[in-house]
Every structure is written in C-alpha cells, then in structure tokens.
N, C-alpha and C positions, 0 to 999 in steps of 0.2 A: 409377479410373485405375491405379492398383496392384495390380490382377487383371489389368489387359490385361500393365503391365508383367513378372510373375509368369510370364505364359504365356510371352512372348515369351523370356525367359531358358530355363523349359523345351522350347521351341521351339528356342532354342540351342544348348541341351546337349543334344539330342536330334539334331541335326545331326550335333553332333562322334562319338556313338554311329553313328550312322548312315555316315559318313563313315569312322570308324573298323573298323568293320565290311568294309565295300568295299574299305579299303583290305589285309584279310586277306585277302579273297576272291582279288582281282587278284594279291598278292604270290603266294598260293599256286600258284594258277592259272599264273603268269609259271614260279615255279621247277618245277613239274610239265613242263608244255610244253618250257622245256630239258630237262629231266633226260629228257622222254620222247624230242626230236624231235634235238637236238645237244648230248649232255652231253660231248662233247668241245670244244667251242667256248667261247668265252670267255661269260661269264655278263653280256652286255652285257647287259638288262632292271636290271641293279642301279640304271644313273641313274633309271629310271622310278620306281623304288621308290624310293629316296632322296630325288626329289621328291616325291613323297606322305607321305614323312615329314617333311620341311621345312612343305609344307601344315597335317599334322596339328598340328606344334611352334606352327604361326602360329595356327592355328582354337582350340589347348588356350591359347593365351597371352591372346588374347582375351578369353574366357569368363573365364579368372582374373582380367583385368585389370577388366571389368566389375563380375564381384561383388565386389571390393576395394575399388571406388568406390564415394563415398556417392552417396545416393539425391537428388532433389532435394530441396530444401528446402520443409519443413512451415512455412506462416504462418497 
C-alpha cells in the first residue's frame, strides 16, 4: 500500500513539473505573438497568464500541504 501511495505523490509532483513546464511554453509563446503580431497594443494575454500562475500557487500548495500531512496510521 505505501508503493502505490509513493507513486501517486510522484505521480503529483510530476504533474506540477509537467504543468509547470506548459505553463513556460504558452507564456513564451503568448509574449512572442504580441511582441511579433501587435507590440503596440496593450499586452492583454497577461490575465491568461496570471491565471496559470494562480493555478500553479494552488497545484504547488497542494503537494506541500500533502507531504506535511501524516500518513495514516500504522496498527
């Protein structure tokens, strides 16, 4: 039971990597396309990315709050 649990956390934080990652790509991606397509225009893509950083804060509070907590109880 404690291998499956084991996985499942790296399973987690493997998410937040992964999630983390995406969330470079798109930000890059966002600021490139303005800067290529309307770099005079307001840089409205920032709410998009502001919400993927609110996501990231919630998915990294998680995982922290997870392994801070103990495990079930051994009888």
């Amino acid at each position: 039971m404690e291998e499956k649990i084991q996985k499942s956390e790296k399973a987690v934080r493997w998410g937040l990597w992964v999630r983390f990652l995406w969330y470079i790509i798109a930000g890059v991606a966002q600021a490139m396309l303005w800067g290529i397509l309307t770099p005079n225009h307001f840089f409205r893509h920032l709410r998009s990315i502001l919400g993927w950083d609110i996501g990231l804060v919630i998915h990294f509070w998680v995982i922290r709050s997870k392994s801070r907590s103990p495990g079930p109880a051994m009888t």
